[in-house]
N, C-alpha and C positions, 0 to 999 in steps of 0.2 A: 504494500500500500504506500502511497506517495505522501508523505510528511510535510506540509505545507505552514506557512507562521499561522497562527491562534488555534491551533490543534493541540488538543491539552495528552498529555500521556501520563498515564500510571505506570510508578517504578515499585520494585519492592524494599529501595532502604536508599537513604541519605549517601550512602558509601558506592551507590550506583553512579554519582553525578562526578565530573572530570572539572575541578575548577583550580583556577591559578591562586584564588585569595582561602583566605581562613575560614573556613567554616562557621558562622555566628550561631549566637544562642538563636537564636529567633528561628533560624532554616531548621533545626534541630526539632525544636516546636511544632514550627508547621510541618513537618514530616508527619510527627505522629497524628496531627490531626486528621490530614488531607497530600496523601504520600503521592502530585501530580506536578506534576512542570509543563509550561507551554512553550512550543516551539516559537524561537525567536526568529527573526531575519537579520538572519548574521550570515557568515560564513562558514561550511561545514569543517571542520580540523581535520583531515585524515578520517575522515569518514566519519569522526561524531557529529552528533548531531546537536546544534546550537537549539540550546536549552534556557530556561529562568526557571528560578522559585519564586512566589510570593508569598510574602508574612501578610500577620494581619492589619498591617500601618503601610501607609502609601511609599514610604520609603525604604520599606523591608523588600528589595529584588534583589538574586542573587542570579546572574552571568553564567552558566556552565556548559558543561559538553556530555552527551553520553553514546555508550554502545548503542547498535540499534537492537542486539542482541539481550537487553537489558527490560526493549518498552514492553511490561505485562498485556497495556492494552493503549488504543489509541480513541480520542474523542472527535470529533470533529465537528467545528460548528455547525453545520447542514445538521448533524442530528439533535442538534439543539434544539431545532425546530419544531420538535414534535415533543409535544408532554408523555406522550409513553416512555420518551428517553430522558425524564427528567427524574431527579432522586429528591426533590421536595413536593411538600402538599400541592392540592392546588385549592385546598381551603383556606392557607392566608398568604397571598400573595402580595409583594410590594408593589410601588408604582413602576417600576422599571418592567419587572414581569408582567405586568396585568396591561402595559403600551408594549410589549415584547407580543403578548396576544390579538389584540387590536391592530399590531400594523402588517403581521403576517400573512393574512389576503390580500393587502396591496402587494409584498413582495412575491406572492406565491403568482400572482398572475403574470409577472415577467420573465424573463427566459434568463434569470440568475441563479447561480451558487448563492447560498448565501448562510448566515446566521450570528447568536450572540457572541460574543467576545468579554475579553474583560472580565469584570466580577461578576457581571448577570450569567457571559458562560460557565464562571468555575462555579458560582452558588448550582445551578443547574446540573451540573455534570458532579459535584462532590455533595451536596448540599448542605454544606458549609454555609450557614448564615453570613454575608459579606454586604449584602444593599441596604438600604434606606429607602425612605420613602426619596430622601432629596439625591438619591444616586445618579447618573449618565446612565442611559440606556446604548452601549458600546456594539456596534454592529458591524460584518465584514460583508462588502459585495463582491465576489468574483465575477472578475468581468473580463473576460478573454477578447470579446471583440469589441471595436469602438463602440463607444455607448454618445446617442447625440446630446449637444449641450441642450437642447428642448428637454427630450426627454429626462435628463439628468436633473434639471431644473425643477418640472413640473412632477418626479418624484421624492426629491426633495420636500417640496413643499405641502404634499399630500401627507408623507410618513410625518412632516414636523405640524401638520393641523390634528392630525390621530394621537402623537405621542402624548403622555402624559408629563413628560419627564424630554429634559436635555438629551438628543438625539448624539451620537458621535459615531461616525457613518464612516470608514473607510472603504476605495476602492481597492480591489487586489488584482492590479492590470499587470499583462507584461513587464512593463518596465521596475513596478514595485506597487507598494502601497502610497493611497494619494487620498487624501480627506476629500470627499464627494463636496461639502459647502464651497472648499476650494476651487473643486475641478468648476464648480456651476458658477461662480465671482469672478475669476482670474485667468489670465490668457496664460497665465503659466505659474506652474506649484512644484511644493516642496514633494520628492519622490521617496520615502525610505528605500533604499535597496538592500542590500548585502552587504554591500562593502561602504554604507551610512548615504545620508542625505544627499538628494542634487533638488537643483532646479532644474524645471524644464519647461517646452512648451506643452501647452495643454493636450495640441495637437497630435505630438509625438507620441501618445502613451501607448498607443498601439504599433507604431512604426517598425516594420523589422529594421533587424541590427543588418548593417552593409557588412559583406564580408573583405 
């Protein structure tokens, strides 16, 4: 299976992860809570696979690498999208899930990959209580082929009259990840890639690479 950024993996121990810095208390912690890491967009090391931890404070990330012979299991956001594959109730839900429910027929009727990310994903896939009422609602689009700035626009603004809660929308194009409010304002945005940030034009996100 193809290991893409915001795919969350279960490992079986802290001593599975390949990292250059010290170990903190906190990664320790959340092991035993919620023993998953999500693929970063980084660069692969010799075949590992660029990883993070997260604690329960915004500034608890940890950087690492692992076997692939290590992942027990993988998540992917596209299954996020369905409550059968979710490990909380759906008798008390926050505002972030209960606008995760509400905008999903808009998304389901376009011809996208898609699903949550961030805390809404890992609450969902661990159920790990992580949101709020005043949380982001954090979403990924796979979007292989040009998508038009109309259309980009006028889904934008459909998903942000539905949501409850602060929408944070990335696109995952060819060229990297790219904030959809971005792509719809600006002739040209910031790209996360692999090997970190560019600018670019809006135009290019689809462009094949010249050889």
């Amino acid at each position: 299976m193809e290991l893409r950024p915001h795919d969350l993996i279960r490992i079986d121990q802290l001593q599975n992860l390949v990292t250059d810095l010290q170990i903190p208390l906190w990664a320790k912690e959340a092991m035993l809570i919620a023993p998953y890491v999500v693929v970063r967009r980084a660069a692969w090391r010799n075949e590992l696979i660029p990883v993070g931890l997260r604690g329960g404070k915004r500034g608890e990330r940890l950087a690492a690498w692992l076997k692939f012979s290590d992942v027990c299991e993988i998540i992917t956001p596209e299954q996020l999208v369905y409550p059968e594959n979710w490990k909380i109730s759906e008798s008390d839900l926050s505002d972030p899930i209960v606008s995760l429910k509400k905008i999903t027929g808009i998304l389901k009727s376009e011809d996208f990959h898609w699903g949550p990310t961030g805390s809404a994903g890992f609450e969902l896939a661990t159920g790990i209580k992580t949101l709020t009422s005043n949380s982001d609602l954090d979403l990924v689009l796979r979007v292989s082929k040009p998508l038009s700035l109309k259309l980009a626009a006028s889904l934008l603004s459909h998903l942000n009259r539905e949501s409850l809660v602060r929408l944070d929308i990335q696109l995952d194009t060819p060229k990297g990840g790219v904030s959809l409010s971005e792509y719809v304002g600006s002739p040209t945005v910031l790209v996360k890639t692999s090997r970190g940030p560019v600018i670019i034009k809006s135009d290019a996100l689809w462009a094949e690479e010249k050889s």
